[in-house]
Every structure is written in structure tokens, then in C-alpha cells.
C-alpha positions in Angstrom: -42.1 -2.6 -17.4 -43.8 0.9 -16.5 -42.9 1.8 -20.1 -44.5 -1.1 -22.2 -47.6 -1.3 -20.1 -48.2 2.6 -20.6 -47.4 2.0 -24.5 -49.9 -0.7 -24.3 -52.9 1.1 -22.7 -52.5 4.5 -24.7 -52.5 2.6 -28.5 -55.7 0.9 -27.0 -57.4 4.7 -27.1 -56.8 4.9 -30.4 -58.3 3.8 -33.6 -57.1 4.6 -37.0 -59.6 5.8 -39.7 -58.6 5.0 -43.0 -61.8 6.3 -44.8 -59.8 9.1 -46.8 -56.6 7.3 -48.5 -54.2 10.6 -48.7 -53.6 10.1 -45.0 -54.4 8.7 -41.7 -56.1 10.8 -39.3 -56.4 9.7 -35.8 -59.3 9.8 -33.9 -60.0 10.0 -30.0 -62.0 7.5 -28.2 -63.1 9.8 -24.9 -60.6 12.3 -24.6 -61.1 13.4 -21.4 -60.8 10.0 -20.3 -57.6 9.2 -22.4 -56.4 12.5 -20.7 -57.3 11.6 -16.9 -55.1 8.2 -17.6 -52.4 10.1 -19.5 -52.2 12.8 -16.0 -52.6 9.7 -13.5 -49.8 7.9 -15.2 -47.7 10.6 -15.3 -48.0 11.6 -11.7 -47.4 7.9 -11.0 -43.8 7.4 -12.1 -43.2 11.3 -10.7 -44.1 10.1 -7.4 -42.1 6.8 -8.0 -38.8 8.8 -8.7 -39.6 11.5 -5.8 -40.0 7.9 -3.3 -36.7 6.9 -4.5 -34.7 10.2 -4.1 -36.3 10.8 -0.8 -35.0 7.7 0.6 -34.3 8.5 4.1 -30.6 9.1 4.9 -28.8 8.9 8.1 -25.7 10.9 8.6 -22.9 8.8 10.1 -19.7 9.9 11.4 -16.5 7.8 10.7 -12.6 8.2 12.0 -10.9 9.6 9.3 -7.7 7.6 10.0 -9.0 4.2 11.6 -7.7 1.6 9.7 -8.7 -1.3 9.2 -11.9 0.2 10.2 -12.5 3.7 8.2 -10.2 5.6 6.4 -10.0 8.0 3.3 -8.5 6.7 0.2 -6.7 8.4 -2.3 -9.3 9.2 -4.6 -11.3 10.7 -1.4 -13.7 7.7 -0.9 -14.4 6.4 2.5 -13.8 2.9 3.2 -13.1 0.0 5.5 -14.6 -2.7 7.7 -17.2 -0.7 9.7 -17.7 1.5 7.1 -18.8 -1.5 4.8 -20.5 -2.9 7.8 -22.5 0.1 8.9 -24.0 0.8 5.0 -25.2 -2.9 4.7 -26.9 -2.5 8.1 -28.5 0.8 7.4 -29.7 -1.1 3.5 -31.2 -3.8 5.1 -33.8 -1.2 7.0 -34.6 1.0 4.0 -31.8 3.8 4.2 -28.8 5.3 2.6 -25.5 6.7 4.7 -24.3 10.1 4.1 -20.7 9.4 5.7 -19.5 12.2 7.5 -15.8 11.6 7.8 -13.5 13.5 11.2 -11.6 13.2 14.2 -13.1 11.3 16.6 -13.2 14.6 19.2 -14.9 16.3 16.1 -17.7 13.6 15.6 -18.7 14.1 19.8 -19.1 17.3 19.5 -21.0 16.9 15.8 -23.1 14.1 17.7 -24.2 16.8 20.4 -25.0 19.6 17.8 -27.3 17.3 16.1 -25.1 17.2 12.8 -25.0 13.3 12.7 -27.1 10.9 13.9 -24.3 8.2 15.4 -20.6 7.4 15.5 -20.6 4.3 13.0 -17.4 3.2 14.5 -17.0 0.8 17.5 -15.8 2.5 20.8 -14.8 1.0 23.9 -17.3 1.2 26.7 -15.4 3.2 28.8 -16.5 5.8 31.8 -15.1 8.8 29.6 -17.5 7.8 26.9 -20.5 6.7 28.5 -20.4 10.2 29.5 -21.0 11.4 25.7 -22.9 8.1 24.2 -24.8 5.2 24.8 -23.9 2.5 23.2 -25.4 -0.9 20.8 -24.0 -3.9 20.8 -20.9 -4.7 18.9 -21.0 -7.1 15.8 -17.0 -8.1 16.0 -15.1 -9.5 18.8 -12.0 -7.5 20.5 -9.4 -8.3 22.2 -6.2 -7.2 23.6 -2.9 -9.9 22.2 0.2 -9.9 22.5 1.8 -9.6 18.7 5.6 -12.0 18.5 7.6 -12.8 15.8 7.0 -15.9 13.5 10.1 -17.3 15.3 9.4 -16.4 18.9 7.9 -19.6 20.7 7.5 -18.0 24.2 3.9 -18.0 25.8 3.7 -14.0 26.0 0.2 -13.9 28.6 0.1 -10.4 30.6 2.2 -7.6 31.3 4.5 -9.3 33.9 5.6 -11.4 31.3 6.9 -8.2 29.3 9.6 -7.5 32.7 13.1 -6.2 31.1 11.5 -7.0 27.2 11.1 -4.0 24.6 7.5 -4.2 24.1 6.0 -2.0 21.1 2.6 0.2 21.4 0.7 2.5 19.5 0.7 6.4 21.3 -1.6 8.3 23.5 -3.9 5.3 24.3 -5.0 3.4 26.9 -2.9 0.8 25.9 0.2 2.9 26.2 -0.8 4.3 29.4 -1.0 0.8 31.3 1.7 -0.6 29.7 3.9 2.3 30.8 2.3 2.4 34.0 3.6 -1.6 34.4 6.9 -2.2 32.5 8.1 1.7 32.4 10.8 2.6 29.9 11.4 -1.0 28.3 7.4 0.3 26.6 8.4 2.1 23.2 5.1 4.0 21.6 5.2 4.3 18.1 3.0 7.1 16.2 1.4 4.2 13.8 1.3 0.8 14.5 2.3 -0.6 11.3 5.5 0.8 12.2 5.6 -0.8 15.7 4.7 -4.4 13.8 7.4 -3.2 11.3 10.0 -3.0 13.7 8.5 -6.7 15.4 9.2 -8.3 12.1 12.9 -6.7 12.1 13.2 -8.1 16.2 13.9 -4.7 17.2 11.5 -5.6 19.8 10.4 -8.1 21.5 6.5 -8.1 20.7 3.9 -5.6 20.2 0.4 -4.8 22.0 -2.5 -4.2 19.6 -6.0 -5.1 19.6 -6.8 -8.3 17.3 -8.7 -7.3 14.5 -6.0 -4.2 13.8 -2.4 -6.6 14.0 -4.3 -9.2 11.8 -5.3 -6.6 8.7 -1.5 -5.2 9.2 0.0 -8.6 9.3 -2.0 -9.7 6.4 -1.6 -6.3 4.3 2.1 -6.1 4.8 2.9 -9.6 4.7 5.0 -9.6 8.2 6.7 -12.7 9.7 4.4 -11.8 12.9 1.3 -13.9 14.5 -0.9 -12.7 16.8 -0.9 -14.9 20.4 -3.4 -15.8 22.9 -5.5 -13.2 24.1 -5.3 -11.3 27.1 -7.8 -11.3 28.8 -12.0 -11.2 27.9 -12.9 -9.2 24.7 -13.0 -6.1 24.9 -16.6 -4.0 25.6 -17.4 -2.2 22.2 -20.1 -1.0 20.6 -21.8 1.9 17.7 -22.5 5.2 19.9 -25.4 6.8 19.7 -26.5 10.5 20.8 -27.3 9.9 24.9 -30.8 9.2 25.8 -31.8 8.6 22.3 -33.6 5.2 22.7 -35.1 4.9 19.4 -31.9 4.8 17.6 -30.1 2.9 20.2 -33.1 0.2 19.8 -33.2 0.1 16.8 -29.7 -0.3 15.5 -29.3 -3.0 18.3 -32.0 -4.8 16.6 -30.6 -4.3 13.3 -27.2 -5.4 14.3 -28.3 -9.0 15.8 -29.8 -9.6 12.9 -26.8 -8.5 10.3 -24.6 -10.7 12.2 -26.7 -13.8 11.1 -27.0 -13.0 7.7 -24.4 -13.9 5.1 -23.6 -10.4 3.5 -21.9 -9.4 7.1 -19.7 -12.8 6.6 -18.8 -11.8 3.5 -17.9 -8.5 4.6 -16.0 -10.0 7.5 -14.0 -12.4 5.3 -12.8 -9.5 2.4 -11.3 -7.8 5.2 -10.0 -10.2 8.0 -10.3 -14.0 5.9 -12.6 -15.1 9.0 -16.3 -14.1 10.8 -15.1 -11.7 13.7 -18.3 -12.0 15.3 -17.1 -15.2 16.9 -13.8 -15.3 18.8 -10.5 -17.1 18.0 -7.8 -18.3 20.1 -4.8 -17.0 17.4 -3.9 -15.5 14.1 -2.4 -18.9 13.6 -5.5 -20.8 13.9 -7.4 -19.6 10.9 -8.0 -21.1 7.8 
């Protein structure tokens, strides 16, 4: 469009004189004003290009190995849920993600240097990290299930209900800390989870403890005879953390998530990844259409 309408206003400060018939020589209507227009539309589309390569950015750290959340493919790429999540609602306000990719101890200590502007996964509200972050609120529900086989029609509720059962758990977490704490040496910790689900589906054990959202994108990747039970207890507290004490950000994101939540490009995010809008809780795996 930029291109015609220039075309269309420089021809217009030409006319052709065809007095002498061995050639056409073009003559200048007011150079210097033909020049001015020539300068001012050139410095126009400069500026245009320098407004859209100066787009403002926002670094973002990720978990490397978080899935379904973040995670490095093959190629190198980051993807994932939040990863997908966290671009769309830095779009909607005008800016691009840089991704910065890392352990989660990494990112902290990134966060406190300065060298990202937040964690653009969701991290449960705990007193460890409220020490490090503040936190906005989360766009998915979380919740603590118990994982059984397809075949298993016992109601699986809390911990006591695990007494002299091989229960399966992913290592050096919280989760693996109660559990031990409870049911003692019946609790086997695995070093991934799809391998704990893995060994569900074969009824080496008896279930497994997961959060919802990560036994659902297993059980659907992997195709397990598995569904996910009632939850627990009350979703989990999550949330995006952001540098302490920095209430611009913390606002502002908070604001930007209530509204991504509503929109339809967060439900279509939702449903490529789990087949369902996470920001409303469900009773079961079972239960979705």
C-alpha cells in the first residue's frame, strides 16, 4: 500500500515534454518540493521498519525440562503449554519473548541479576519461594490426583488410603517427601514420571501421585490404560513469578492474564495440549469430552 501510493504521488511531479521527437526529456515541476516529499517519504517507512524492529521484548525464563509445560525439542526450539501461553499473553500487550531457557535454580538467580524479567512458568506458592518472587495469578487449575489403572475401581482419596500399597512418585519433590513421610518404604520415586505411569499401566504399582495437568498430557501422549481420579484436596496455589517488589510487572501481567483467560486463543491453546480449558477445574480424566 506504502508502495503504490508513493508511485502515485511522485509520477504526479512529472510531466513529459514531447516538443523534440528524438526523445523524451523529463521535466521537474518544483524540485525542491518534489525532493522534500521524496526525503519525508523516505524517512517515513525508515521509521516504520525501526518501530517494528524495536518492538519491545521481555526476556522470560523457562524450565528446560518441564514437560508438558516447557521443554527443548530436538531441533533446539522451545515449546510447551506455558511457553505457548506466556507468548500469546505478552502479543496481546504489544511485545515479543526472548525465551531464555535453564534450570529452575538458574532462572532465580538470573531473575536477581536482572538478566530476565520473570519465570514464565507456574510455581507453587510456597514459603521457599515467596522468599525469591512474588507471584500473579495462575491461568490453569492444579491439583494433586491419585493416577490408577483403567481397571482399578477402588476410590483412592488421601494418603491413608495408600497403607501397605506400592504407590509411584516423581523424585526430590514435595510430593515424594510427604508421601514418604506417610506411607514410608511402600512410596517408590521414580527419576521421570512417564516411567512411574509406565510401570502403573504394567500394575507394578498400585497408583501414582502426579499433579493433573502432567498425568493427563503423559496419559494422552503415551496412550496408557491409566485415568486420573478425584482430586485430592483444593487446587494447588500457582502462579508466573516475578522479580520481588516489582509491582509494575506483577500488575501488569495479572491484568494481562484475567483477560487471556477469557479470550479464545488461550482455549485453543488449552485444548492442543490437554483436549479441555484448564482454567476451570474437572472432577476426572474420565470426565472429559
Amino acid at each position: 500500500m506504502w508502495a503504490t501510493k508513493s508511485a502515485t504521488v511522485l509520477r504526479g511531479r512529472f510531466m513529459i515534454d514531447l516538443r523534440t521527437p528524438q526523445r523524451l526529456r523529463v521535466k521537474a515541476v518544483g524540485r525542491r518540493e518534489w525532493l522534500q516529499t521524496a526525503l519525508a517519504l523516505a524517512c517515513s517507512g525508515m521509521a516504520l521498519k525501526a518501530t517494528a524492529q524495536d518492538k519491545p521484548r521481555m526476556r522470560v525464563g523457562f524450565i528446560a525440562r518441564y514437560q508438558p509445560y516447557s521443554f527443548v525439542q530436538a531441533d533446539g526450539s522451545l515449546t510447551g503449554f506455558d511457553v505457548e501461553v506466556v507468548r500469546a499473553l505478552l502479543s496481546a500487550s504489544g511485545h515479543d519473548m526472548e525465551p531464555v531457557a535453564d534450570t529452575l535454580v538458574n532462572l532465580r538467580q538470573k531473575m536477581q541479576k536482572g538478566e530476565i524479567d520473570f519465570i514464565g512458568n507456574q510455581l507453587l506458592v510456597t514459603p521457599e519461594n515467596r522468599r525469591y518472587f512474588d507471584f500473579v495469578k495462575s491461568y490453569a487449575t492444579i491439583q494433586l490426583v491419585s493416577v490408577l489403572h483403567e481397571d482399578d475401581d477402588r476410590d483412592l482419596m488421601s494418603l491413608d488410603d495408600f497403607l501397605g500399597k506400592k504407590l509411584g512418585v516423581l523424585a526430590n519433590t514435595g510430593i515424594e517427601d510427604q508421601a514418604k513421610g506417610a506411607l514410608g518404604k511402600s512410596v517408590q520415586a521414580f527419576e521421570r514420571i512417564e516411567d512411574a505411569l509406565r510401570a502403573l499401566a504394567g500394575k507394578k504399582l498400585d497408583a501414582v501421585l502426579e499433579e493433573n495437568l502432567i498425568a493427563e498430557y503423559f496419559i494422552d501422549k503415551a496412550g496408557l490404560p491409566l485415568k486420573v481420579g478425584v482430586p485430592f484436596a483444593a487446587p494447588i496455589r500457582v502462579g508466573l513469578a516475578v522479580p520481588k517488589g516489582n509491582k509494575d510487572i506483577e500488575q501488569r501481567l495479572s491484568l494481562g492474564v484475567q483477560t487471556l483467560v477469557k479470550d479464545k486463543s488461550f482455549k485453543a491453546i488449552s485444548t492442543r495440549w490437554f483436549g479441555y480449558d484448564v482454567s476451570r477445574p474437572r472432577v476426572s480424566h474420565a470426565s472429559s469430552t
